[in-house]
N, C-alpha and C positions, 0 to 999 in steps of 0.2 A: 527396478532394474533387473531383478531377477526373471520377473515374468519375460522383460523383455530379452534377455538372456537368451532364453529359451524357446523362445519366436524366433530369434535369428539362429540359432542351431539348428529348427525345420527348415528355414530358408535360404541355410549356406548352398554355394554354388560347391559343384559334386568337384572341382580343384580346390575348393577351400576345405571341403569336409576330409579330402583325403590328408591333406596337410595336417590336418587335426588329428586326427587317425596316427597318423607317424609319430607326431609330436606325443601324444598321449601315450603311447605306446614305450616311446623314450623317457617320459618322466616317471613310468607305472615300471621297467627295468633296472633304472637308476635310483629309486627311489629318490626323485630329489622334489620329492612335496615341502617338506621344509625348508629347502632352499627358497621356495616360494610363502611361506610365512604358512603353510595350508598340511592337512591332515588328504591321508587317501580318500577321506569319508566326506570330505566337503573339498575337495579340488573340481574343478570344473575346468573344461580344457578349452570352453570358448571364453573366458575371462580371459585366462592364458593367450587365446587368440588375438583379445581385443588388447591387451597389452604389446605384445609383438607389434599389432598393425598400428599402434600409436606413435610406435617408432618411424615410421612412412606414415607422415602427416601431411598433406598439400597447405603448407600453410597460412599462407594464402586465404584457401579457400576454406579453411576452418575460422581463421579472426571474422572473415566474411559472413560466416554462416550463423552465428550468434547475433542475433538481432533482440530489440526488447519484444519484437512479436514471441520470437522463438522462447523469451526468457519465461511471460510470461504462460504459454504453452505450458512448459516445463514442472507451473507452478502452481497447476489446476487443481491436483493431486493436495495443496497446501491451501485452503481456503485461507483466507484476509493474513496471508504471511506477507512481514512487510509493514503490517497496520496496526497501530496501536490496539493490543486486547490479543493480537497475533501472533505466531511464532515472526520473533527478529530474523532477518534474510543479515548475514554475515557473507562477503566477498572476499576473495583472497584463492590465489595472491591478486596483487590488483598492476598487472602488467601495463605498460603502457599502450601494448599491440590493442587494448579492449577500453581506450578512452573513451569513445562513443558509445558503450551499451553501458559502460559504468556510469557516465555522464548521465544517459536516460532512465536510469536506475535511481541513480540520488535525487533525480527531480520530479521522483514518480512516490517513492515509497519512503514514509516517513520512520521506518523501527527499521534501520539497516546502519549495517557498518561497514566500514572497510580496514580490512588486516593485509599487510605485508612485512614479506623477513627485512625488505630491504629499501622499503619505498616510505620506511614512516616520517610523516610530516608534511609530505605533498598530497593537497589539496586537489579533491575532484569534485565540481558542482559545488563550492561551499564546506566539504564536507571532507575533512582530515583523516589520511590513509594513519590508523593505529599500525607501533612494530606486533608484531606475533606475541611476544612476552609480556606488552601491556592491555593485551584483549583480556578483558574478563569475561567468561564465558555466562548466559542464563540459560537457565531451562529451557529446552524446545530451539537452539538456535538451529536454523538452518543454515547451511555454508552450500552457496554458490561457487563451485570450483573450475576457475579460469585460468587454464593454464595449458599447453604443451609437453609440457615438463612430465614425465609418468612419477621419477621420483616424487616430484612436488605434491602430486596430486593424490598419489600414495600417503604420504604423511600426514596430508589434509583430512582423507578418510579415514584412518588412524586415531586424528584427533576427535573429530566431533563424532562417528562412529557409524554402524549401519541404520539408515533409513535416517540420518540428520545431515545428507549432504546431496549433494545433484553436482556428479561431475561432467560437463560439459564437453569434453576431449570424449569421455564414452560413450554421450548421445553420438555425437558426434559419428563418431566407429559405427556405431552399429549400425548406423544408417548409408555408411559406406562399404560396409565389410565386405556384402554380397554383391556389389555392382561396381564392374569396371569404370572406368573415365571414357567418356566419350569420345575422345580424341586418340585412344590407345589404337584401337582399330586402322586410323590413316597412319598413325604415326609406325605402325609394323608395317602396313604396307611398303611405305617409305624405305626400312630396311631392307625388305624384303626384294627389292629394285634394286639395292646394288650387291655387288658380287662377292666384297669382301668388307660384310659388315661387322662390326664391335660394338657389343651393347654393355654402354659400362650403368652398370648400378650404383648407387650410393645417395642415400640422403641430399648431399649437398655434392657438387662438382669437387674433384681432389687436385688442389692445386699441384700439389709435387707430381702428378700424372701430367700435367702439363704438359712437358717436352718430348712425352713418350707417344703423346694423344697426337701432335703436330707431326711426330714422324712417322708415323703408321699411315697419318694421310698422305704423310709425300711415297709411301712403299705400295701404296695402291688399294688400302684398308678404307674403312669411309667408317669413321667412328661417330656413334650413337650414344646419345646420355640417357637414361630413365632414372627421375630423380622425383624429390617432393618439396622442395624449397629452393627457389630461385633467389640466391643473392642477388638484390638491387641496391640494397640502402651503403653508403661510404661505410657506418657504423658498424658492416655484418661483415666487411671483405677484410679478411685474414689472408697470412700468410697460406693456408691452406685451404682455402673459400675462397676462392677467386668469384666473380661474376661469370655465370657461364659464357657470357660473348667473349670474354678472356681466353676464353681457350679454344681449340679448332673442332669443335665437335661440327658433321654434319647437318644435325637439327637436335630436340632434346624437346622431350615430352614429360610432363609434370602427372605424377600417379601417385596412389596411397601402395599397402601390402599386396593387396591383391591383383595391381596392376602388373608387378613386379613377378608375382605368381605366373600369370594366365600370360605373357611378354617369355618368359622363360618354355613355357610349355610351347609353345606355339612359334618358337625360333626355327625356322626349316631349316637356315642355313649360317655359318658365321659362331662366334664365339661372345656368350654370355661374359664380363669380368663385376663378378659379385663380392662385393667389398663386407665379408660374410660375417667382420664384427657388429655389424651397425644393424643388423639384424636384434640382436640382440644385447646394445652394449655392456661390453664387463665389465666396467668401473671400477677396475683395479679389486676386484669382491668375484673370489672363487665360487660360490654361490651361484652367481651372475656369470660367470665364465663359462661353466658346465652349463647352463640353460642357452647359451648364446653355441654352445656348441652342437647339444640336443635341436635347436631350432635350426641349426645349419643345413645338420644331418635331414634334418625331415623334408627341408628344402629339395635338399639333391636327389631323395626316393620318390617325391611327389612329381621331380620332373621327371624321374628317369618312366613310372608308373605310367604315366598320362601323356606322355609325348609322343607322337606319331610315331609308328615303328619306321616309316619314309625317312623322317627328319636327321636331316644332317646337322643343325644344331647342338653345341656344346655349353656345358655348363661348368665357366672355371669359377675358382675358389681365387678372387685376388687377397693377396695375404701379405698387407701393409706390415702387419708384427707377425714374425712367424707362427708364436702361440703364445698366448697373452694373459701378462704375469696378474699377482694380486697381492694383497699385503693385508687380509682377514680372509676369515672362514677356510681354513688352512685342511680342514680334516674334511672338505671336499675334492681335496687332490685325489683320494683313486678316481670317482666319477668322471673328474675331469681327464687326466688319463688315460681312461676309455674310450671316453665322447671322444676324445682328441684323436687318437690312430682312428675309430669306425670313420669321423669325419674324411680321416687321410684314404683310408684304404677304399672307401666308395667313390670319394670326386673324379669326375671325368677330365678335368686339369687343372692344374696347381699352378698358381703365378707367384712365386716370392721375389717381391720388386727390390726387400732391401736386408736379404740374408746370403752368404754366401754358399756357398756349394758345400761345404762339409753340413752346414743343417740336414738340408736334403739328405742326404747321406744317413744322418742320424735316423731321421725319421723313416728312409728304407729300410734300414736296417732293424728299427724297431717294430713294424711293420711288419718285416719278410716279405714285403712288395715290390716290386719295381713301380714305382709311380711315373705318372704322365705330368713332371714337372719340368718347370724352367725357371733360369734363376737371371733373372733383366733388369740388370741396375738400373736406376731412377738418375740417369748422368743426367747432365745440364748441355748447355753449348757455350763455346768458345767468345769471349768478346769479338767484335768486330772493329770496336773501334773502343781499344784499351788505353784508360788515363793512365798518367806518372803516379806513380805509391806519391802519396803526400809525406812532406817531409820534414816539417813542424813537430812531428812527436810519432809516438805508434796510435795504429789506426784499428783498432777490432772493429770487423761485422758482425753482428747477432740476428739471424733472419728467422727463429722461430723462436716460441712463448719461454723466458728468462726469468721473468720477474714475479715470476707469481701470481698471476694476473687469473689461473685459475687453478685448481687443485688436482696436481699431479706427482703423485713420488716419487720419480727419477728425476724429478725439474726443484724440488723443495729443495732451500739450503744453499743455494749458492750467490743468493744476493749478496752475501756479506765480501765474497772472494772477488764480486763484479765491483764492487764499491774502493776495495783493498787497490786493485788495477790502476781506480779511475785517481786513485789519492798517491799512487806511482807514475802519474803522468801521463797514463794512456786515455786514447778515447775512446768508445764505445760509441758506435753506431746500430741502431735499435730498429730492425723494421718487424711493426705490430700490426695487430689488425686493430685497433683502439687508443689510438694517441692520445686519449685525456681520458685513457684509464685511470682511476685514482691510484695504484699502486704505482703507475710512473710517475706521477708530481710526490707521493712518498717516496720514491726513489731518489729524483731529483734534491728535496729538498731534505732527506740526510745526508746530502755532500756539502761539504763547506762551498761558502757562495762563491768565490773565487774558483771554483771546480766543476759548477755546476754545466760551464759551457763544452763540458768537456763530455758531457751526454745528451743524444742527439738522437729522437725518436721522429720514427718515419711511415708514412702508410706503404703497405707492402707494395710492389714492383710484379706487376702479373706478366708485361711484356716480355719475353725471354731474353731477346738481345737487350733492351733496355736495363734488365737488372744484371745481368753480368759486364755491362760496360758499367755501370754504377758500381760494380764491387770488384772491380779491377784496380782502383783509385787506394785499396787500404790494403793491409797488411797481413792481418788474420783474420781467419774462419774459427767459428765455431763450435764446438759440437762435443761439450764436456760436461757431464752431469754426472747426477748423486747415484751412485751404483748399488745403494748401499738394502735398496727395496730387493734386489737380486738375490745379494745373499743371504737375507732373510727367510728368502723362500725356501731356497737350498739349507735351511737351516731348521727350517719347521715344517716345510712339506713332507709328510713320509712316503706319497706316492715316487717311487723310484725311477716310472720314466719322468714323470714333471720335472722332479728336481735335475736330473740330469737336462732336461731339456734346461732349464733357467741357468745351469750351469755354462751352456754354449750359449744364451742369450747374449751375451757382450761380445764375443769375440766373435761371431759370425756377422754383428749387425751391420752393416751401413747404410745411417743414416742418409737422406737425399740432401741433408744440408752441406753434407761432406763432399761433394762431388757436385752442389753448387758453388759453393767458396772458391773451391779447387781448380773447377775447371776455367773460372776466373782468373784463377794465379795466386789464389790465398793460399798458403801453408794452415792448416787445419789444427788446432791445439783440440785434440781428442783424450781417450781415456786412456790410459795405459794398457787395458783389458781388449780394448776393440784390436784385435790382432788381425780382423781383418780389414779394413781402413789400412794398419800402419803396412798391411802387404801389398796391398792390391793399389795404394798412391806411387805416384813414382818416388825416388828416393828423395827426401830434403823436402817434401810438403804436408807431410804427418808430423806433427809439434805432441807427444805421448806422453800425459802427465795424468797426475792424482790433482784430485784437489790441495792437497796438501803443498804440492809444489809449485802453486800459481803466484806464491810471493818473487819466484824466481823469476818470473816470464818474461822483467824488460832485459834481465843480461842473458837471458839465452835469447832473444830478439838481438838483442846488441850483436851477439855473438855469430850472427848467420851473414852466412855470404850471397847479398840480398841480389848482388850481378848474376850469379851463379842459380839463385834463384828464377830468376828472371825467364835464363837461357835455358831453364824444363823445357820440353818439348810435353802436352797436355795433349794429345791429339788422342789418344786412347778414352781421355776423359768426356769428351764428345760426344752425345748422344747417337750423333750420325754413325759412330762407329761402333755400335755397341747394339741398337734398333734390328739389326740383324739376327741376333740371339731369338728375341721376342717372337721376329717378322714366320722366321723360317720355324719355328713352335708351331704358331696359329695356322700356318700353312699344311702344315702337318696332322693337325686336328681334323682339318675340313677332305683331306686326302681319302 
């Protein structure tokens, strides 16, 4: 791997080597080698590289590209591995995306196993997936590393060590790193053709961009997706994963990093919106925060460096979390910091879809800048054809991840308050991206059986009108979580702007769930903290409690004069009336 390393360093494309350049430049500043597990002495900036672009994986065309030719390719290098007398071939994790090469693997080589954290006991070819914990390791095992996952793959390497693994994801890279997708080429043209193009970036399509994506084409915008994974399968489509044909983009071209790169350079006209966590994500790990911020930065100098001095092309920063919290490695808060305003004070424009205006504020101020931002709530639209509140009992909506279903700390801790609800009569209406998630049948089945029908899980709603006439029918929204990661920060961060930034993180945020319920007609039960939610809703549909006070919820529901409710006027809440803020920004840009 090493040699190969360094064959693709001579063969990066002179956009990819300046990216490097930046990048390295910011990690050799910041000192943040250790953030990366590495010494100055042994850091290497195209490892660094191949990790980034693993984050933009087509993938697709990576399960694809793993074949038993390719494997054994791979394994030239490993004479009779696999064969009794042989180094043992070891697989893991053993995904189900690689049934067919795992499949020809077990029917091929007799000294192989297979390891997963989560798949033990299922059977491939005859041959029973061992968990992690019951693998015995021998001398000389080799591990075949099949996975997407960079964590996963990282841990993998870890365990069995250097020159005892072949990870697969960075044959992979390397052999995409230097060369565009084929299809990049028509697919700018295509932009390039119309007058008021939107190139949204991001891994996956964003659902909660949804409504904002539909109005931009009705204000005479023609939106563009550049992504790496096309949801198809029911199993992938989340609340915030839609299927791209879910949403109105123009057309949408599938690319790894470098696609994303040389698409950004090469924009003459219109506005880039770069979803500039996914870059790098921070996983709630300050470490991973300041790297995801470094790699931003590098982003924005490589395009501004290499772009036609003609080009009208803009490169905004779309900024889903204003600046995004963590709950370890706390004594990387100055880097971060840092990273954080250089990021602010180079972008060419800032989108914060769900902070309110005194953020901004904060961050001019700390800054000394005047920034090129805009602050465009993520509103929803109006029912059209609005059912009666059911009237059998109270009716909660819950439209994004509640249950625990994956590991987040502002979401940890409140099943027990969801439970407490559903054992006072209410129901809870659930829409996931994975209905026979096992943490909902454990969900379900700690409610006594008699209560059980009283939760009611659903695949998410991507049609616009279709899900706000569906959540017209109930009572509350919601949008109440564990705050408790917040002040943590502010309690152990010592960097000064951080913690004041985390300090405003609740009262400036709003959610898009808030303003989907809402503009439905749900009264919103939020946090006490979100100060902005309980300003900017009209009066009487911000429900402002702790968790503490959720025992209270059905007599302050009792207590509401639900006629009076009814007769809100929402028409602010509206995306149609708000698309404006956004429209006449981007308009602005291109001026």
């Amino acid at each position: 791997m090493a040699d190969d390393t360094r064959m693709l360093e001579r063969a990066l494309a002179p956009d990819m080597a300046c990216y490097g350049k930046h990048l390295e430049a910011l990690v050799r500043e910041e000192n943040l080698y250790g953030a990366l597990g590495k010494t100055a002495e042994n850091f290497d900036v195209v490892d660094l590289l191949l990790e980034i672009a693993s984050n933009y994986v087509n993938v697709e065309d990576f399960v694809t590209s793993i074949t038993f030719g390719q494997v054994q390719e791979c394994l030239k290098p490993y004479p009779h591995a696999g064969t009794k007398g042989g180094r043992r071939l070891v697989v893991a994790p053993c995904s189900p995306l690689f049934t067919k090469v795992m499949t020809d693997l077990a029917g091929h080589f007799d000294h192989i196993v297979f390891i997963d954290k989560f798949r033990a006991g299922v059977k491939v070819a005859g041959k029973t997936i061992q968990s992690v914990d019951a693998y015995k390791p021998e001398t000389g095992d080799l591990c075949l590393i099949l996975t997407r996952n960079t964590e996963a793959a990282a841990g993998y390497e870890n365990m069995f060590g250097q020159g005892n693994f072949i990870n697969f994801l960075k044959v992979y890279i390397l052999l995409k790193l230097a060369h565009v997708t084929d299809g990049l080429p028509a697919f700018m043209d295509k932009v390039h053709a119309t007058e008021k193009p939107i190139l949204f970036s991001s891994p996956r399509p964003m659902g909660t961009l949804s409504s904002t994506i539909r109005e931009l084409g009705r204000r005479g915008f023609s939106p563009f997706w550049l992504g790496s994974e096309e949801v198809k399968e029911d199993h992938q489509v989340g609340y915030s994963t839609p299927r791209v044909t879910d949403v109105a983009f123009v057309d949408y071209q599938m690319g790894g990093f470098i696609d994303n790169l040389r698409a950004f350079i090469n924009l003459q006209h219109g506005t880039v919106f770069f979803h500039y966590e996914a870059i790098y994500p921070p996983n709630w790990d300050f470490n991973r925060v300041a790297l995801c911020y470094a790699a931003t930065i590098a982003m924005i100098r490589t395009v501004k460096e290499m772009r036609d001095s003609e080009a009208k092309g803009k490169l905004a920063l779309y900024m889903y979390d204003a600046i995004k919290p963590g709950v370890k490695n706390y004594d990387r808060g100055p880097s971060c910091g840092r990273l954080y305003k250089t990021m602010m004070q180079e972008a060419e424009a800032i989108i914060f879809s769900s902070y309110t205006e005194p953020f901004g504020d904060f961050v001019e101020n700390a800054v000394r800048k005047k920034l090129p931002r805009v602050h465009c709530h993520r509103y929803q639209i109006m029912p059209k054809n609005r059912q009666p509140r059911r009237t059998d009992a109270y009716h909660i909506a819950i439209i994004s991840v509640m249950l625990e279903e994956f590991w987040e700390p502002s979401r940890m801790g409140v099943v027990p308050y969801l439970r407490d609800l559903i054992l006072d009569g209410m129901h809870i209406h659930y829409y996931t991206g994975n209905v026979d998630h096992p943490k909902l049948e454990e969900f379900r089945l700690s409610l006594p059986e008699d209560k059980r029908h009283q939760f009611q899980a659903y695949r998410p709603i991507h049609d616009l009108d279709e899900l706000s006439n569906e959540l017209s029918q109930y009572h509350v929204g919601w949008s109440l979580f564990n705050m408790q990661i917040f002040n943590d920060t502010t309690t152990y961060m010592e960097d000064q702007f951080t913690r004041d930034a985390m300090e405003l993180f609740t009262p400036t945020t709003l959610p898009s769930v808030i303003w989907t319920s809402a503009a439905a007609g749900l009264p919103v039960v939020c946090n006490r903290d979100m100060r902005g939610v309980v300003d900017m809703l009209p009066a009487g549909m911000a429900i402002p409690l702790t968790l503490s006070e959720l025992g209270n919820l059905k007599n302050i529901l009792d207590g509401m004069d639900w006629k009076a409710i009814d007769a809100i006027s929402l028409e602010s809440l509206d995306i149609e009336n708000q698309i404006y803020k956004l429209a006449d920004f981007l308009t602005g840009l291109s001026a």
